[in-house]
VEXTI-192913 format. One line per 3 residues: number of its first residue (from 1); for each residue x, y, z of C-alpha. Coordinates in steps of 0.25 Angstrom, whole numbers, plus 5000, padded with zeros to 4 digits. Example, Ala and Ser with C-alpha at 12.3 -4.5 7.8 and 13.67 -1.06 7.14 Angstrom:
<atoms>
1	5049 4982 5031; 5055 4996 5029
</atoms>
This chain:
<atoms>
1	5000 5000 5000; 5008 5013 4995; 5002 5024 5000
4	5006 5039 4994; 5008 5049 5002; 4994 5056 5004
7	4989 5042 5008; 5000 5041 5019; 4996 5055 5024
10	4982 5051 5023; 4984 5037 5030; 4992 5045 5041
13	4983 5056 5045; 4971 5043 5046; 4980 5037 5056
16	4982 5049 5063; 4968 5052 5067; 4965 5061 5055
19	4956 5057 5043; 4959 5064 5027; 4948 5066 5019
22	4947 5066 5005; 4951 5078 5002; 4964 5076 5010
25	4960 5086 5022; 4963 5079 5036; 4954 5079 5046
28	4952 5072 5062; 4947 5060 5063; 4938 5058 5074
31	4926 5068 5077; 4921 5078 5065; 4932 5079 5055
34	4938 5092 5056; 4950 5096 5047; 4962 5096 5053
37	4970 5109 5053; 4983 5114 5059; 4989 5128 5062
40	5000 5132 5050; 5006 5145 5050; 4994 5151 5059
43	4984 5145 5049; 4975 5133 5051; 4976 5122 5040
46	4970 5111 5038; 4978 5099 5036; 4977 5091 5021
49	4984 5080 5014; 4993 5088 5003; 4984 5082 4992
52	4985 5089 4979; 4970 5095 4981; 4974 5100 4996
55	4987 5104 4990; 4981 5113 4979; 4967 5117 4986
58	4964 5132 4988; 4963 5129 5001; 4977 5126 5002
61	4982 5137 5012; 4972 5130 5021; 4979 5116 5022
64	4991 5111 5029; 4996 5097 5023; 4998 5086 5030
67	5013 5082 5022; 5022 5076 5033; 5030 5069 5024
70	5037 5082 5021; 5045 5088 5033; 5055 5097 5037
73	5066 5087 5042; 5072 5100 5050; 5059 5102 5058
76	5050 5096 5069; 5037 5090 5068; 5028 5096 5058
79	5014 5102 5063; 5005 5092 5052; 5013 5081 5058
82	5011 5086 5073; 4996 5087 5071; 4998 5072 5066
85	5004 5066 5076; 4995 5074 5087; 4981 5069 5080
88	4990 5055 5080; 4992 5057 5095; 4977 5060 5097
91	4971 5051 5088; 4979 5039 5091; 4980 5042 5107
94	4964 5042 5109; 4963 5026 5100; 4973 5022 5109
97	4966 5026 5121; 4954 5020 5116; 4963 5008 5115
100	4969 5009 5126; 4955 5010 5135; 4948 5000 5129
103	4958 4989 5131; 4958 4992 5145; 4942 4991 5144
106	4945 4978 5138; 4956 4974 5149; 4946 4978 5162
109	4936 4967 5156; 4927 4974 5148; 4929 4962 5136
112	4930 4947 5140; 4945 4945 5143; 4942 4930 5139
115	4939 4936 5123; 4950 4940 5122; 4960 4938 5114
118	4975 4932 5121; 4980 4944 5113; 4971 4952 5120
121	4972 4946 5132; 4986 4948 5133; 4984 4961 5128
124	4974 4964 5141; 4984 4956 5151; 4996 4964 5150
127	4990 4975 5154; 4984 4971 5168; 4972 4971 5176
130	4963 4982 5173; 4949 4985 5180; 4936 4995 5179
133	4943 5005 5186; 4957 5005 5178; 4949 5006 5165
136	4943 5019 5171; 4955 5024 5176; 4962 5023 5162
139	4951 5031 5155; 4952 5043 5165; 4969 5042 5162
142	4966 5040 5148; 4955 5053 5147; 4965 5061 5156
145	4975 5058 5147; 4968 5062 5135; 4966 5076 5142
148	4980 5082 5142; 4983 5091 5133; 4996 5083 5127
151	5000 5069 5125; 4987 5066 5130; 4985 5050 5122
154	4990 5038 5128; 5001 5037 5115; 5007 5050 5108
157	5016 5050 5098; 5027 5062 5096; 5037 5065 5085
160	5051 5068 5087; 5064 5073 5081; 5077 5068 5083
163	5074 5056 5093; 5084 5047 5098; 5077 5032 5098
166	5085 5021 5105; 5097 5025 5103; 5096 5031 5087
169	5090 5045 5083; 5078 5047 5075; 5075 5059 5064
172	5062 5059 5071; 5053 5048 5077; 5039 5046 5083
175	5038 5043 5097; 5023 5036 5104; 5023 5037 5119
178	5011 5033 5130; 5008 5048 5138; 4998 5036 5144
181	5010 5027 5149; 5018 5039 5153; 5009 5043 5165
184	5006 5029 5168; 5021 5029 5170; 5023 5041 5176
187	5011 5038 5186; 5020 5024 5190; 5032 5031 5192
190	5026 5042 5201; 5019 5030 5209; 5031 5021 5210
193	5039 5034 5216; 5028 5038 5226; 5025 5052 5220
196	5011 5046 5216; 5003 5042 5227; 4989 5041 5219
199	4992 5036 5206; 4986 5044 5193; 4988 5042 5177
202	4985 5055 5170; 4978 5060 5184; 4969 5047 5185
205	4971 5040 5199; 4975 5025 5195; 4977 5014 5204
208	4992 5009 5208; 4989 4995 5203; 4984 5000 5189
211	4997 5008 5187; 5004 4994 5179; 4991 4991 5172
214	4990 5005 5166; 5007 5003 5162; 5002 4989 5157
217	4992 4997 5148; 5001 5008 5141; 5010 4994 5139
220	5002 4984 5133; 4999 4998 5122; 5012 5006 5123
223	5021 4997 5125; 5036 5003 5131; 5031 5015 5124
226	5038 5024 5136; 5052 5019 5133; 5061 5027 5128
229	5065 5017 5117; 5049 5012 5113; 5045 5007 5102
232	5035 5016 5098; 5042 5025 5089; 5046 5030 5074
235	5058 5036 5070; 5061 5043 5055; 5074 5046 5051
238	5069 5051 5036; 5071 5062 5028; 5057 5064 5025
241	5047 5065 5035; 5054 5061 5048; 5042 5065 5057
244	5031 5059 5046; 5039 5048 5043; 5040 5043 5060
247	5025 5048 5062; 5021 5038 5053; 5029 5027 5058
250	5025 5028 5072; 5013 5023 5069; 5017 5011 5069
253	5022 5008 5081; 5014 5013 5095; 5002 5012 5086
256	5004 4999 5078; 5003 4993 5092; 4991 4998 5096
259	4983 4997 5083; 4987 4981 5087; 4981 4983 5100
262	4969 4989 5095; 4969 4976 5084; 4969 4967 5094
265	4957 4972 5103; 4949 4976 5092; 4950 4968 5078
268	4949 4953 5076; 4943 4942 5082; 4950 4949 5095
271	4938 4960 5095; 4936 4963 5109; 4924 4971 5106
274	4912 4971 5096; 4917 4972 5081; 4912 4984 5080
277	4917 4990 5093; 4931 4984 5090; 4929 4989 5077
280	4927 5004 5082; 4939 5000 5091; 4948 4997 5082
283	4946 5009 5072; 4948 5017 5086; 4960 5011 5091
286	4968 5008 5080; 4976 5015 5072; 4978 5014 5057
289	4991 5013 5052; 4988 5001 5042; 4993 5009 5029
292	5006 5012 5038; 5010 4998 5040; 5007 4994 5024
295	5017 5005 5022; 5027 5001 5029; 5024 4985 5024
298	5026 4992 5009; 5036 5001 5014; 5053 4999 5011
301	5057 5004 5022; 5048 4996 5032; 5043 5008 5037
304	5034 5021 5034; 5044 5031 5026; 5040 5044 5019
307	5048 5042 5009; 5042 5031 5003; 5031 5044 4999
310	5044 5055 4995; 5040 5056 4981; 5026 5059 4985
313	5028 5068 4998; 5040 5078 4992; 5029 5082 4979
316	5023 5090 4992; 5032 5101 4999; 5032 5102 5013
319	5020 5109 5018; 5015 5117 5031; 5012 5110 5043
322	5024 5099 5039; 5038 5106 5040; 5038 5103 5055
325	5041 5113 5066; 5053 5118 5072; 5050 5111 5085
328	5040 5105 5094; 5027 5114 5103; 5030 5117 5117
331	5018 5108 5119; 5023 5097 5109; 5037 5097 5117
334	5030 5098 5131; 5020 5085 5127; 5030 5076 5122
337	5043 5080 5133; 5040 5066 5141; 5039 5057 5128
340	5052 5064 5122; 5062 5062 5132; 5061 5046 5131
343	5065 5047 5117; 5078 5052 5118; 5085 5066 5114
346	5075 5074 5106; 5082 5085 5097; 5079 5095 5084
349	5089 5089 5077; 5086 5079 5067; 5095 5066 5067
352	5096 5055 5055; 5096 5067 5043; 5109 5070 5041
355	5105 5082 5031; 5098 5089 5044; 5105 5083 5057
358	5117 5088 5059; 5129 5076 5065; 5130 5074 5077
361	5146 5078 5078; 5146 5092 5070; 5151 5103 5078
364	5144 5118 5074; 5149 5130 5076; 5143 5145 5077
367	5143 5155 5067; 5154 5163 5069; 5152 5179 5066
370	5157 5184 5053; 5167 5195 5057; 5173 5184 5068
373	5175 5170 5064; 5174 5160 5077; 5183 5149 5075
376	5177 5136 5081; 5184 5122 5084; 5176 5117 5071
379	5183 5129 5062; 5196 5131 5065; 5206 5143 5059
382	5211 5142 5046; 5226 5132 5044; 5234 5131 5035
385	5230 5116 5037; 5218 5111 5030; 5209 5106 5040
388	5197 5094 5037; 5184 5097 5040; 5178 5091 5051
391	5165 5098 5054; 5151 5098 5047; 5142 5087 5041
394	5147 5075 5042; 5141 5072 5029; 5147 5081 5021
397	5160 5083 5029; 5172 5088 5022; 5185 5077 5021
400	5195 5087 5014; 5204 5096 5020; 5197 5112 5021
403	5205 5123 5026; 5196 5132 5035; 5197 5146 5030
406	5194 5157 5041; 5188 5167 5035; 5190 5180 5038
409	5182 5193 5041; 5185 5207 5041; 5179 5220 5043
412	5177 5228 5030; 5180 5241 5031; 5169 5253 5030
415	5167 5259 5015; 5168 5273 5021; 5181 5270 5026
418	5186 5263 5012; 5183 5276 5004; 5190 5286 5014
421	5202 5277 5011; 5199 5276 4996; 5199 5262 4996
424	5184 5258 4993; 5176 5247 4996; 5181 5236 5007
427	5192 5230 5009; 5189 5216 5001; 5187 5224 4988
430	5193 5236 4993; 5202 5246 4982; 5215 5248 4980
433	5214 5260 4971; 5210 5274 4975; 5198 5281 4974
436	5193 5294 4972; 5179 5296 4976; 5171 5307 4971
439	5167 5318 4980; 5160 5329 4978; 5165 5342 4981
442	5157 5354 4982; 5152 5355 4968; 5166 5356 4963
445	5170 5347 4951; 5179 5346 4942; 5181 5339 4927
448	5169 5332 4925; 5161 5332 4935; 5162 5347 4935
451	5157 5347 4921; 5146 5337 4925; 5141 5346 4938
454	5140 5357 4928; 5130 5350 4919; 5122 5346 4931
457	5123 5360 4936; 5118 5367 4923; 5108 5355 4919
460	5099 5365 4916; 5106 5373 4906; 5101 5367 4893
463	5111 5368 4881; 5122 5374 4889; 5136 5369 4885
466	5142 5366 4899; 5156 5373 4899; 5169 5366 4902
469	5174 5363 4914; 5188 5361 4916; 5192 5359 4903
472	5180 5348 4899; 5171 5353 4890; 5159 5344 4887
475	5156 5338 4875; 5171 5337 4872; 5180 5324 4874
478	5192 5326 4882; 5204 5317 4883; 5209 5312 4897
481	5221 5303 4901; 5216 5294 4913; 5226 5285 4918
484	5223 5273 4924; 5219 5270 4939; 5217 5286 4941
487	5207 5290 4949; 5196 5298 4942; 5182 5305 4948
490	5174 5293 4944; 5184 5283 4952; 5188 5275 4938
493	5176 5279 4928; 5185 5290 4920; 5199 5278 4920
496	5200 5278 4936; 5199 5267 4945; 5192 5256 4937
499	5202 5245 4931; 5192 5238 4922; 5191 5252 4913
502	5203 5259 4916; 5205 5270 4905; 5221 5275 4901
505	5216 5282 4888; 5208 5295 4884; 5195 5296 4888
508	5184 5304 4885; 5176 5309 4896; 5162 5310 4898
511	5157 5321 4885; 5145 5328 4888; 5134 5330 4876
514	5136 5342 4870; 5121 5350 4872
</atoms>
């Protein structure tokens, strides 16, 4: 069964709680369906399947895509996949709950132990004696704990970046834990210390003697899931969707064991209620992950990989809602502090990609200022003996000899202070020949320039022949010996200062039309 990547989006959100209808628009799953929408950028959207219709709909602006095979490796959890994974924690948390109770309905006699199955039985014996009053006793702890605000399900699963798992580091991986079996524990721990004298589960008084039975419970469904080491957990090292990529697989640990549960009670000749209660059971209780386990049956890798979908998931960019953020809510980070520190160092930084993780031995250094280089251990001065590179990416570390060249930095001195000397410019394309800057001087001028001032001065006096002035007279060409590398007015125009055009003949200066 090869699925394409809109059916693996549509199969996902189904087994998360959500149900998309035909138009690709995702919507909750129990009570009235209501779109589903989210906060991005300050507006609300409504989350859609990136369908070509959704994709070009007028209504565009309006929609964020659910696309989680597209993520920004650099950055946190994306808010489409965080809503996902809540509505996961929810949704799934409430059919474990109902699992969860009912067995112990089942276990206090309310079905004839002798129908049972020895699977069912066995099921039943391990986790103790169990009366009227420990059945109501567990509905209070279970309604109190569907009352907190966070972690609130006898089952939540987290996300995380950067997890060291028995002994190896993970990209990212998903992590279930039991907030049920954690007060049971923590409520056994107090008693055992004396600090308890009344014992309570989530404020509900329990008997002393009850205390294994409800840690036989949380077993028999959880398992050792409060190790640090359990294993109920997915890691990702991939390139593509690391967070997607372990979401997905998670599913088939924590809940591939209860679904079994739920199998066992309520299917088969094993039914321990009437077909169509079981039935109606059943659909409660268990989770559908069928099409994830025909994947991974038809899968390469023996195991749920995005990209076995690249082809298909890279035709759509990466759209809002699924970059990621650059860290975790104050809330999120408060909910999930006593399940993170069982699992290892936590950091930002992502291991297992060597094109974003850094190596674990490279040594950085600050930016030094520009007018004042710092020397550092890892940047020695300038030798007259090469020296081999020892520093950077170990991927693309140098072998050959480089000489390290110090560069050096000077203060370039102020133009005002250049021209008084009659150098020019600065000092790295500073003049070694002399120049005469023009100055005015009071009206006063000479050659030229005096002619010039005199036809600006006597602009209005049509059809008057301007008279000489020292000697020039306009309309007339004049000779004029003009060495090479003199100074003129015009700082090299008239065969000064300007060694691409320098002039050693006669020239004739600028004539005037005769009016």
């Amino acid at each position: 069964m090869k699925l394409n990547m809109l059916d693996v989006y549509d199969a996902l959100l189904t087994t998360c709680g959500y149900v998309v209808d035909e138009n690709g628009r995702v919507r909750k799953k129990f009570g009235k369906a209501h779109p589903v929408s989210m906060e991005i950028e300050g507006e609300t959207r409504y989350l859609v399947l990136p369908t070509r219709e959704n994709m070009t709909s007028p209504d565009v602006m309006n929609f964020v895509f659910f696309h989680p095979f597209q993520e920004n490796l650099v950055r946190g959890e994306s808010r489409v996949m965080s809503a996902v994974r809540k509505e996961l924690n929810h949704f799934y948390g409430a059919s474990v709950s109902a699992l969860m109770c009912d067995i112990v309905a089942i276990s206090s006699g309310t079905v004839n132990h002798s129908d049972l199955t020895v699977e069912q039985r066995k099921f039943i014996s391990s986790i103790g004696k169990v009366d009227e009053r420990f059945v109501k006793d567990f509905d209070k702890i279970i309604n109190n704990l569907a009352s907190r605000k966070s972690r609130n399900t006898p089952v939540y699963l987290s996300l995380r970046k950067g997890v060291n798992w028995a002994g190896k580091t993970h990209s990212r991986a998903a992590i279930w834990s039991s907030p049920l079996l954690e007060e049971v524990m923590t409520c056994i721990e107090q008693v055992n210390k004396g600090t308890q004298a009344t014992p309570k589960i989530l404020g509900v008084s329990v008997r002393k003697g009850d205390l294994k039975t409800y840690e036989n419970l949380c077993r028999a469904f959880f398992g050792n899931i409060d190790e640090k080491n359990h294993e109920f957990y997915s890691s990702s090292d991939a390139t593509d969707a690391p967070y997607c990529e372990s979401f997905v697989r998670s599913l088939l640990t924590l809940p591939k064991r209860l679904n079994a549960i739920s199998d066992m009670f309520y299917t088969g000749k094993g039914m321990v209620h009437a077909k169509e209660v079981s039935k109606e059971c059943h659909e409660t209780t268990h989770i559908d992950i069928d099409w994830l386990e025909e994947l991974v049956k038809e899968s390469e890798t023996g195991t749920f990989t995005v990209r076995d979908w690249r082809k298909e998931y890279l035709l759509i960019p990466l759209q809002d809602g699924n970059e990621g953020v650059a860290a975790i809510t104050q809330e999120e980070a408060k909910q999930e502090t006593s399940s993170r520190s069982k699992y290892g160092a936590v950091t930002e930084q992502v291991a297992g990609h060597p094109a974003i993780a850094h190596p674990a031995n490279v040594q950085t250094t600050q930016t030094a200022p520009v007018a004042q280089p710092v020397q550092t251990a890892q940047y020695p001065q300038a030798q007259s003996v090469a020296q081999p590179v020892q520093a950077g990416n170990q991927f693309l570390a140098r072998q050959d000899p480089v000489q390290y060249v110090q560069p050096v930095y000077q203060q370039a001195q102020p133009v005002q202070s250049a021209l008084a000397q009659q150098t020019g410019g600065n000092q790295f394309l500073r003049r070694q020949d002399t120049v005469q800057q023009y100055q005015p001087n009071n009206g006063q001028y000479s050659g030229f320039l005096a002619h010039r001032q005199n036809q600006i001065n006597n602009h209005h006096r049509m059809f008057t022949p301007p008279a000489a002035v020292n000697g020039y007279v306009p309309g007339q060409s004049h000779s004029v010996n003009v060495p090479r590398n003199t100074g003129y007015g015009y700082g090299g125009y008239n065969g000064g200062n300007n060694n691409f055009f320098a002039r050693n003949g006669s020239a004739s200066l600028f004539s005037t039309r005769k009016r």
